[in-house]
TIFI-510166 format. One line per field, with one value per atom (N, C-alpha, C): residue in three letters; atom name; x, y, z; residue number from 0. Coordinates in steps of 0.02 Angstrom, whole numbers. Layout:
REM TIFI-510166
type = [ALA	...]
atom = [CA	...]
xx = [X	...]
yy = [Y	...]
zz = [Z	...]
seq = [NUM	...]
END
This chain:
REM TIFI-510166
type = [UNK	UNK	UNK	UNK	UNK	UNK	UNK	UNK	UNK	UNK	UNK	UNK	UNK	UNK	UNK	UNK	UNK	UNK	UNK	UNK	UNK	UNK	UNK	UNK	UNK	UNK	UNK	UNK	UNK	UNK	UNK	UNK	UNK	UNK	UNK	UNK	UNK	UNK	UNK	UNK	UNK	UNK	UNK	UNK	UNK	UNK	UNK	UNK	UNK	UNK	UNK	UNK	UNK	UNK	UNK	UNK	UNK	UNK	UNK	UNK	UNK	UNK	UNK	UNK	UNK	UNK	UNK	UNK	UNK	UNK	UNK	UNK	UNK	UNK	UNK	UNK	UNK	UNK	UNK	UNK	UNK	UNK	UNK	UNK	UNK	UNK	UNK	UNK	UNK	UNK	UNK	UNK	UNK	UNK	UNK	UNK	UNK	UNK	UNK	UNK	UNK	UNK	UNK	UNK	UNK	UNK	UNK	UNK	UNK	UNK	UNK	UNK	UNK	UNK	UNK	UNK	UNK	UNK	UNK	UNK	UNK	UNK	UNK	UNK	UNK	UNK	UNK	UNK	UNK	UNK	UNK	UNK	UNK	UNK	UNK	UNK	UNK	UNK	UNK	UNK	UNK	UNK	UNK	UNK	UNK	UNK	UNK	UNK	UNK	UNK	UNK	UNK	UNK	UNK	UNK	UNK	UNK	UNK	UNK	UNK	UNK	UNK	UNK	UNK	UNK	UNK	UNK	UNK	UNK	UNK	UNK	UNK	UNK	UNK	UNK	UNK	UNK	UNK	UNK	UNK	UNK	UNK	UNK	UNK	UNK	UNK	UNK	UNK	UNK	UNK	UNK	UNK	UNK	UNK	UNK	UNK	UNK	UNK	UNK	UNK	UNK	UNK	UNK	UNK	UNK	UNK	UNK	UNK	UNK	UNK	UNK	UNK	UNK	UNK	UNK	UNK	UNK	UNK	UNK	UNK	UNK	UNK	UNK	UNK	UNK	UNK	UNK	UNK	UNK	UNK	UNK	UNK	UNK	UNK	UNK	UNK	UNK	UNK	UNK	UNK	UNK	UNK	UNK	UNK	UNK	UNK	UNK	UNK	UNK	UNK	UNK	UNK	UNK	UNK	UNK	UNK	UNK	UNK	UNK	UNK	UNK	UNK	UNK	UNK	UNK	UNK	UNK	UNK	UNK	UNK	UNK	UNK	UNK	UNK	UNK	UNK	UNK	UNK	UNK	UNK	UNK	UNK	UNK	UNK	UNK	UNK	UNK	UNK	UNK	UNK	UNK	UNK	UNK	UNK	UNK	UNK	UNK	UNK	UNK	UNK	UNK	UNK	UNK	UNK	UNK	UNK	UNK	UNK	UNK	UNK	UNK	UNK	UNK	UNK	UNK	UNK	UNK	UNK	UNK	UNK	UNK	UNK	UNK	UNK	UNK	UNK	UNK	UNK	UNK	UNK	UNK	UNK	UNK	UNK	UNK	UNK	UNK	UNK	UNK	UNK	UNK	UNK	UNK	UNK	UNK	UNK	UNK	UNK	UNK	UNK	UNK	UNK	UNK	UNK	UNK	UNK	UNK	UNK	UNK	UNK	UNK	UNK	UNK	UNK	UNK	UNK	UNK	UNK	UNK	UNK	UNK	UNK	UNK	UNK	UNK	UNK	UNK	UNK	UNK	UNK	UNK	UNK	UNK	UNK	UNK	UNK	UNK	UNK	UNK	UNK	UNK	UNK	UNK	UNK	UNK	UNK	UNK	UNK	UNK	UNK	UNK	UNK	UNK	UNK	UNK	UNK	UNK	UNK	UNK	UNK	UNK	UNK	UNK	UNK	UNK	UNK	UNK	UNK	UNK	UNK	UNK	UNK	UNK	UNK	UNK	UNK	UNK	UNK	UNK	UNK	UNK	UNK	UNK	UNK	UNK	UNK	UNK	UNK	UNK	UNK	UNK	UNK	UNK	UNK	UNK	UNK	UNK	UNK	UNK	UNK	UNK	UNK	UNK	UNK	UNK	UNK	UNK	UNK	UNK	UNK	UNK	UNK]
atom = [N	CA	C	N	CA	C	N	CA	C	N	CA	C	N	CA	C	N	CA	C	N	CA	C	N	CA	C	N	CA	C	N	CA	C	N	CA	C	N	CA	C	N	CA	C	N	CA	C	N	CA	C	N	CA	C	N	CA	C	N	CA	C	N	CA	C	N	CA	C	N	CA	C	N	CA	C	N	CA	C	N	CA	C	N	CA	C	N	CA	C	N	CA	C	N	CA	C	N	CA	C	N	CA	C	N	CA	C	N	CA	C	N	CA	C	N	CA	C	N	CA	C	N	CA	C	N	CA	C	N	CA	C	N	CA	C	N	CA	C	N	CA	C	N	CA	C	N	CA	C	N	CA	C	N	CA	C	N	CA	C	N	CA	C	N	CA	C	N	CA	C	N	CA	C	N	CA	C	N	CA	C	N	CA	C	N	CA	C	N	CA	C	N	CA	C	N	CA	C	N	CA	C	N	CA	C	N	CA	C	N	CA	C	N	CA	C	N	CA	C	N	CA	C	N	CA	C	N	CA	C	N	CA	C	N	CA	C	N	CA	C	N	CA	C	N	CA	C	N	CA	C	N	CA	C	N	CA	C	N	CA	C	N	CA	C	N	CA	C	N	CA	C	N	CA	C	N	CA	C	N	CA	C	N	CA	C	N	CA	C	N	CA	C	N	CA	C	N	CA	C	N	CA	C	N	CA	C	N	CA	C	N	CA	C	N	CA	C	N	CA	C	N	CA	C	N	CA	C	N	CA	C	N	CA	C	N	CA	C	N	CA	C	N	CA	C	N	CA	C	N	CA	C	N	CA	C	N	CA	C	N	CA	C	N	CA	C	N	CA	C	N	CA	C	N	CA	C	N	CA	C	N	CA	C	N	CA	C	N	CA	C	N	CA	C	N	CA	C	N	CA	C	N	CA	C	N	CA	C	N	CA	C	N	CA	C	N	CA	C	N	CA	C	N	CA	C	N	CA	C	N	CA	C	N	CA	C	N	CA	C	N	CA	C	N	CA	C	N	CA	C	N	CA	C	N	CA	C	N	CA	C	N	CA	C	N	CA	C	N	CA	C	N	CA	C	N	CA	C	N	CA	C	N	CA	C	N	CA	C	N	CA	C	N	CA	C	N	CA	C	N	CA	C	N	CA	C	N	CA	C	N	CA	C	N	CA	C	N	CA	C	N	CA	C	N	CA	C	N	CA	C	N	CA	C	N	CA	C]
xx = [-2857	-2885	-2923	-2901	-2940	-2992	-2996	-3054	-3124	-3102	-3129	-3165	-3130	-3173	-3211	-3190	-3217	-3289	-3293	-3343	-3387	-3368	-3392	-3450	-3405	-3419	-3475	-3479	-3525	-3588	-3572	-3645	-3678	-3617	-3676	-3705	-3665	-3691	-3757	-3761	-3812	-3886	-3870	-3916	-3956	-3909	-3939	-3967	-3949	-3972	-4043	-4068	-4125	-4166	-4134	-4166	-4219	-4160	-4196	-4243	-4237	-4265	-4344	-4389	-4436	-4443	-4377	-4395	-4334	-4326	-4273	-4299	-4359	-4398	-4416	-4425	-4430	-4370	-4316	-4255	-4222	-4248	-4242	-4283	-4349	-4388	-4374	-4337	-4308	-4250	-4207	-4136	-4151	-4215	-4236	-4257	-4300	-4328	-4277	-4247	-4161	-4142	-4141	-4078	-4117	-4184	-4224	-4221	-4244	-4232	-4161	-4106	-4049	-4069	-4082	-4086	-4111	-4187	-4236	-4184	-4143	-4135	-4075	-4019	-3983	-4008	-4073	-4113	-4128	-4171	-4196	-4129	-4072	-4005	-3979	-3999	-3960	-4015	-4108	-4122	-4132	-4119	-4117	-4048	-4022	-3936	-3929	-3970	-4010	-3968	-3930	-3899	-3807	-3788	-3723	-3685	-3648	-3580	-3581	-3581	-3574	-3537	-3484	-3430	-3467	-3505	-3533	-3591	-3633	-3697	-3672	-3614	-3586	-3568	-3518	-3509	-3574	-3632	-3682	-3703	-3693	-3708	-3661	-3669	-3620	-3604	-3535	-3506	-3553	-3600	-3614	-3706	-3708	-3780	-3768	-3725	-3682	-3652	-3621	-3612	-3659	-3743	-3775	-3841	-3815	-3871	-3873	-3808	-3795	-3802	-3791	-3787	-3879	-3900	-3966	-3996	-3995	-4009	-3994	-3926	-3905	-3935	-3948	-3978	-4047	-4082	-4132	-4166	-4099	-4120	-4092	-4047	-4034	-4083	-4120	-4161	-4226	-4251	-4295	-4288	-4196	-4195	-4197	-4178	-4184	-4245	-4300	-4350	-4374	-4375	-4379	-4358	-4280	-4275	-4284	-4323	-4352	-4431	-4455	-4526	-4534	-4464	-4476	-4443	-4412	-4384	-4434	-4464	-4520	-4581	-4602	-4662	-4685	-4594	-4587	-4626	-4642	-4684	-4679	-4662	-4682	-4756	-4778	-4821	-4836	-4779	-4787	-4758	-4754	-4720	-4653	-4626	-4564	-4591	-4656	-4694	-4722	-4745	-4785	-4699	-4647	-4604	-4565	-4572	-4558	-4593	-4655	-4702	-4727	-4685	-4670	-4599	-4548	-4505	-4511	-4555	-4595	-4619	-4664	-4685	-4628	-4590	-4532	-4511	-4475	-4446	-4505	-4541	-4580	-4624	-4630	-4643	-4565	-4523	-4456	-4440	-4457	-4447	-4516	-4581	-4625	-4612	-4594	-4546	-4498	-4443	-4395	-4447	-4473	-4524	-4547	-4588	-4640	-4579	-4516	-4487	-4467	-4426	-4412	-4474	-4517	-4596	-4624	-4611	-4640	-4706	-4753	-4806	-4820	-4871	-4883	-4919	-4911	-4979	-4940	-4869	-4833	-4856	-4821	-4857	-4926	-4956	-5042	-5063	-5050	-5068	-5025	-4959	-4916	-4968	-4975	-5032	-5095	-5118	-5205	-5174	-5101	-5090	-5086	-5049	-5034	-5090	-5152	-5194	-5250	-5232	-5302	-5255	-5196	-5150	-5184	-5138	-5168	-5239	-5280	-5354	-5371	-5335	-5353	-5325	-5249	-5225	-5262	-5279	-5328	-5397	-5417	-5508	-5464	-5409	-5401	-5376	-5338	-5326	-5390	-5436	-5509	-5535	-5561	-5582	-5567	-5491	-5460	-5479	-5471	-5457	-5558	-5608	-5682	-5674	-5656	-5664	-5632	-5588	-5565	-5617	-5631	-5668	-5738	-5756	-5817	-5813]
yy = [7528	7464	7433	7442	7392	7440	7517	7555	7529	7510	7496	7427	7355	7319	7344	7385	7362	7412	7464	7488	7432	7389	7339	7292	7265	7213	7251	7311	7346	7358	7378	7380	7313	7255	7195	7175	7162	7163	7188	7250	7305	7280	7250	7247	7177	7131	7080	7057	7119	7124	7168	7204	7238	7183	7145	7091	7053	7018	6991	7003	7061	7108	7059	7057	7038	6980	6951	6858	6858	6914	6913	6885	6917	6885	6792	6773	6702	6675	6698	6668	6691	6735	6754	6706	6682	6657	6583	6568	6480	6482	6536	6513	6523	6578	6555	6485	6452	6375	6331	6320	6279	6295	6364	6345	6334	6350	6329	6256	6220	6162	6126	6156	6116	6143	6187	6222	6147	6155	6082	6019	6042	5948	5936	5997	5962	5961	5992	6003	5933	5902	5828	5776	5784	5741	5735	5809	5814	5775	5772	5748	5677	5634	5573	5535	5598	5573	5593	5598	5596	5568	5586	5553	5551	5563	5545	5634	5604	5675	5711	5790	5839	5827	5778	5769	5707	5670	5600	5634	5694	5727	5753	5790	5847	5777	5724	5690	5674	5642	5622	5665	5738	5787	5798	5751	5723	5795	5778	5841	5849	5821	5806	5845	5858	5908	5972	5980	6051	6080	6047	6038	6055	6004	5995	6050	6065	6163	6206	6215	6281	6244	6204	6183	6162	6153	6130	6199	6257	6346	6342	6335	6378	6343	6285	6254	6260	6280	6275	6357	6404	6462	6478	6451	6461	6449	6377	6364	6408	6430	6503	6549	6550	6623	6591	6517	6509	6513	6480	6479	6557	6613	6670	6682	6699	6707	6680	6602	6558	6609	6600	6645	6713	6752	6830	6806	6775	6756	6743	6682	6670	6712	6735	6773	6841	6871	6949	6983	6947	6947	6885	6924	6845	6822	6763	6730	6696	6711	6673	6591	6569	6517	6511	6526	6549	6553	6591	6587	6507	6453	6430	6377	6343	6303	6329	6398	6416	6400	6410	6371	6302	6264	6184	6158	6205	6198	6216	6282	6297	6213	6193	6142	6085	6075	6010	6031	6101	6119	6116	6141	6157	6106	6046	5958	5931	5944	5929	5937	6035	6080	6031	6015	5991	5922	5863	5801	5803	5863	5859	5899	5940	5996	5923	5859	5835	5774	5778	5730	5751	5803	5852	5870	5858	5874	5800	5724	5694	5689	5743	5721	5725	5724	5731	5792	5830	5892	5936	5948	6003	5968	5898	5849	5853	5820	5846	5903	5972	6017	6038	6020	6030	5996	5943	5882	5910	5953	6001	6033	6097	6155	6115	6080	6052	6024	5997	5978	6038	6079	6136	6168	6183	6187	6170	6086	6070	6076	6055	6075	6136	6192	6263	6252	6231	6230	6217	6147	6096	6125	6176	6222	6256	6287	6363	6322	6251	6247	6221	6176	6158	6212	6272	6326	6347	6358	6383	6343	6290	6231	6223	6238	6247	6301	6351	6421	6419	6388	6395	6320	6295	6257	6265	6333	6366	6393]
zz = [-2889	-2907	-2848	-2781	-2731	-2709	-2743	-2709	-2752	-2831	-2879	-2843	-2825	-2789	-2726	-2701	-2626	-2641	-2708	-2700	-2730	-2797	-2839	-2771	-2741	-2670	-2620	-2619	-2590	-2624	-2708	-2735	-2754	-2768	-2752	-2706	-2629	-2564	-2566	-2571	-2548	-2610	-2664	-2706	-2684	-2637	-2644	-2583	-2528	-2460	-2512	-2560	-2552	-2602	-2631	-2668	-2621	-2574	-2549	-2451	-2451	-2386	-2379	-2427	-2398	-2378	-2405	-2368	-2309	-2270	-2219	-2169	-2150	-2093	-2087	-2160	-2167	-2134	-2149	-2129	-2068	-2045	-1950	-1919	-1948	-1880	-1901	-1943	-1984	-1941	-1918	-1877	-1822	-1801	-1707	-1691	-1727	-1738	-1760	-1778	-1773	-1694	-1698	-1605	-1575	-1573	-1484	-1520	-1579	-1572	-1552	-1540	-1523	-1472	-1424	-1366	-1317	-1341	-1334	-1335	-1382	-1384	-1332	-1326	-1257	-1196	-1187	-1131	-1144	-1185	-1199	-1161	-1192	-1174	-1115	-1096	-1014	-946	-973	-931	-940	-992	-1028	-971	-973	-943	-859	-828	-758	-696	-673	-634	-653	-722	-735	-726	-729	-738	-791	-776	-824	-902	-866	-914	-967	-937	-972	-1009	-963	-998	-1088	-1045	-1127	-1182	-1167	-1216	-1256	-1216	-1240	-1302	-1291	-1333	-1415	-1455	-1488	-1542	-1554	-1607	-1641	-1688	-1730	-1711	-1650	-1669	-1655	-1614	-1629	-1706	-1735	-1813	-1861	-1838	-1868	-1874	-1833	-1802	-1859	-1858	-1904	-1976	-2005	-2070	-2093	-2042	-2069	-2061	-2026	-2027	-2087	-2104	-2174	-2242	-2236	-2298	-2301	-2225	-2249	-2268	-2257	-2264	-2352	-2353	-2433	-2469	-2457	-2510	-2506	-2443	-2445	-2497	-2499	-2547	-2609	-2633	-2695	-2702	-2686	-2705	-2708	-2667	-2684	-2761	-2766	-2810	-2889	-2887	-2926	-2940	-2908	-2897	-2929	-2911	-2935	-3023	-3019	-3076	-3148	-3117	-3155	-3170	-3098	-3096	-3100	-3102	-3086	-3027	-2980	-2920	-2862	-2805	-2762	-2768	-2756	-2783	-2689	-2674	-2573	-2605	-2647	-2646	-2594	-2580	-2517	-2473	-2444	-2367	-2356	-2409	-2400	-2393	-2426	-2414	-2336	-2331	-2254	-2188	-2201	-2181	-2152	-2207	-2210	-2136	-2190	-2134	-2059	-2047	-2008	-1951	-1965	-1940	-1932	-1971	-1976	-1898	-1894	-1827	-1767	-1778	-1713	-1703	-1738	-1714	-1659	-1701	-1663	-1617	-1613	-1538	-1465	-1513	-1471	-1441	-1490	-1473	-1415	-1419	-1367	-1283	-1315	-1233	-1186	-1261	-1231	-1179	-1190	-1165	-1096	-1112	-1040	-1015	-1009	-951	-941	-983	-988	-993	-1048	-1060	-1122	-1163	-1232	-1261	-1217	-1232	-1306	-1319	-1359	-1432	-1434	-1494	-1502	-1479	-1481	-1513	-1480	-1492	-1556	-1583	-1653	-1711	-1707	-1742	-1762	-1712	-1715	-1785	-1768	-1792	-1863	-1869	-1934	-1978	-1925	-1959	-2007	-1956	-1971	-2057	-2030	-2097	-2147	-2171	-2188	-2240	-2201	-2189	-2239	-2235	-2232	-2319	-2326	-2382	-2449	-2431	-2470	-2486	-2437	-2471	-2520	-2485	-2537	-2623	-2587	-2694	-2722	-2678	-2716	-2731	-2703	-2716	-2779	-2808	-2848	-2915	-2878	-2948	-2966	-2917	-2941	-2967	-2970	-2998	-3070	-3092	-3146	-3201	-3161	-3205	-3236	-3182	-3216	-3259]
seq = [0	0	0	1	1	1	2	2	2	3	3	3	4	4	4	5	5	5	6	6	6	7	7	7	8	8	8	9	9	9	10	10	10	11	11	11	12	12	12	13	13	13	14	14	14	15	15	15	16	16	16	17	17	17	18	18	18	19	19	19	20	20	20	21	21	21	22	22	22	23	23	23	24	24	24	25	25	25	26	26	26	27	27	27	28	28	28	29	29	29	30	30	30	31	31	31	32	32	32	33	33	33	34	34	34	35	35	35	36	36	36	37	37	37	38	38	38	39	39	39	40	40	40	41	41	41	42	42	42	43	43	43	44	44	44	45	45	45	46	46	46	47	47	47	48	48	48	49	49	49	50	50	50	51	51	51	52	52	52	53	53	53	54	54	54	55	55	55	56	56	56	57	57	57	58	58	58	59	59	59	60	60	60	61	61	61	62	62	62	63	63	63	64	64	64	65	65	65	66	66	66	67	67	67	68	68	68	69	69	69	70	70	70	71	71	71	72	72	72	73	73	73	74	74	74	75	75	75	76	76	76	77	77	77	78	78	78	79	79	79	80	80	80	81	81	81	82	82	82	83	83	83	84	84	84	85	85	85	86	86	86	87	87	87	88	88	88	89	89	89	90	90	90	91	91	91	92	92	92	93	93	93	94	94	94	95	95	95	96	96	96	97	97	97	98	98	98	99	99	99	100	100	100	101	101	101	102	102	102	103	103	103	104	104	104	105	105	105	106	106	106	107	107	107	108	108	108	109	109	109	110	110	110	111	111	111	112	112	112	113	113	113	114	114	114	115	115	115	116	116	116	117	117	117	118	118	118	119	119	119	120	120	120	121	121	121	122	122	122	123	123	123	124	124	124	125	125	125	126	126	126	127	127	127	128	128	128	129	129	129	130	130	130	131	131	131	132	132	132	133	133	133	134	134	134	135	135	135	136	136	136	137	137	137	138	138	138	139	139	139	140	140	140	141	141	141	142	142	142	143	143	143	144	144	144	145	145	145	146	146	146	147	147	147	148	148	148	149	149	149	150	150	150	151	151	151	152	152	152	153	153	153]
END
């Protein structure tokens, strides 16, 4: 009986690691961009806290973004795979709907990661230059659905 699960637990495992293989990478480079953003941000705390004790620096560093690391990775990597699996669901094909909300989150972090850089250097150049990336985005998004949306109206 427990050979019966443990093979059961293996062929779902294995089906849903090949389900979802092509949006793995979405969700590797979504949990490197979470930690360098906590990375950034006790770097941000420790030089905010300039002068005080190791012991006063770490408190500053409240339970609660240590906590908050991993839970905002994991939610924001789940909803990657839902939306994957929303997409193949519907479309019997990815459609990149999942690259393009990865994408999104994409920028949420790496405004954040640039916010905390631009604090620890004191200047504004990481923001600035996040603001361009986002704009050209953006920018780029908005031809490709006008494009789409002129083409079908011909």
């Amino acid at each position: 009986m427990n050979e019966k699960w443990t093979v059961g637990l293996t062929a779902v495992g294995s089906s849903l690691i090949a389900f979802f293989s092509p949006v793995f990478i979405l969700v590797y480079i979504m949990i490197a961009l979470v930690l360098f953003d906590f990375i950034t941000k006790v770097s941000a705390i420790i030089k905010k806290e300039k002068g005080k004790s190791l012991r006063q620096k770490c408190y500053k560093i409240k339970s609660y973004l240590a906590k908050f690391t991993p839970i905002k990775a994991l939610f924001y990597s789940i909803f990657i795979l839902l939306v994957y699996a929303i997409e193949i669901g519907v479309f019997g094909q990815s459609v990149y709907i999942a690259n393009i909300f990865a994408l999104m989150f994409y920028m949420v972090e790496l405004y954040s990661i640039a916010e905390n850089l631009d604090f620890c250097f004191g200047s504004n150049i990481f923001v600035t230059a996040i603001k361009k990336v986002r704009k050209l985005f953006e920018n780029r998004v908005a031809n490709v659905i006008s494009d789409k949306i002129d083409k079908i109206e011909e």
